[in-house]
C-alpha positions, 0 to 999 in steps of 0.5 A: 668421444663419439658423441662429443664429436657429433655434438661439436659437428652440430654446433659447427654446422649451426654457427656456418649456417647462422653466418649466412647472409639473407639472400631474400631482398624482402627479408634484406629490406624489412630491417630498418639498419639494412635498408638505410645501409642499401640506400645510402650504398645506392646514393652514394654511387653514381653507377648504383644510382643510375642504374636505380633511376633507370629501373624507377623509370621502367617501373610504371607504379613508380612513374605514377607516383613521381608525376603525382608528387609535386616535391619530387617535380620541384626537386628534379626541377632545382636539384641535379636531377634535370641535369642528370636526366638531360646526361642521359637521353634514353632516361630523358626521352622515356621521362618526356614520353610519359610527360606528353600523355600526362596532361596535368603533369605537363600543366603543373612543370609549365606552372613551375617553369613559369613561376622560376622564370624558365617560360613567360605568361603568354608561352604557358597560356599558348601551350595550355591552349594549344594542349587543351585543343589536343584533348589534354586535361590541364588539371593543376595549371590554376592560370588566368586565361586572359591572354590568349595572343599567340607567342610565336613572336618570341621563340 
């Protein structure tokens, strides 16, 4: 009777601790169905989806690897990320800081702004001027530098 009481407390212990969830993060992600299941909670979620925005933001690795992915630039530029980040200034400003020491991702946003109609020709090549005397790389821009009037005409 002792024994089968001892060996029933042993399965019982062993099934309560089989039951517990993985508190590792790295252990939750390195399962294909958990991350996906993490993911599509985050996306699905306003708040969640902030608050993971924010986080990418404050995370110089991953500020590095938006500026550096034109798709990512393009998707911001069309999608509700702009309208998104525009809703939230301290998101917005943090974006246009690291924007204005990174001279080849503000060459390549001008390059597509230009080409969605968003800036005219003469306002880009004005900017990449006026940038490109500041000290500025322009990487990524690839524009004809014929026109060099100034354009304060139009703003």
């Amino acid at each position: 009777m002792k024994t089968l009481f001892i060996g029933l407390m042993a399965i019982g212990f062993l099934s309560l601790y089989s039951c517990q969830q993985e508190k590792d993060p790295k252990a939750l992600m390195e399962n294909p169905e958990k991350r996906t299941a993490i993911y599509n909670a985050i996306v699905e979620n306003d708040d969640y989806t902030n608050e993971f925005m924010e986080s990418m933001h404050g995370n110089k690795h991953t500020m590095e690897m938006m500026r550096g992915n034109e798709k990512m630039m393009g998707a911001m530029m069309n999608g509700q990320g702009m309208q998104m980040m525009m809703k939230d200034s301290m998101m917005m400003h943090s974006m246009m800081d690291g924007m204005m020491k990174d001279g080849k991702m503000m060459g390549k946003m001008m390059k597509m702004m230009h080409e969605k109609g968003m800036m005219s020709k003469d306002c880009m090549e004005s900017c990449k001027n006026t940038m490109g005397e500041k000290g500025m790389d322009m990487q990524g821009m690839n524009m004809d530098s014929s026109i060099k009037e100034d354009h304060t005409d139009h703003h």
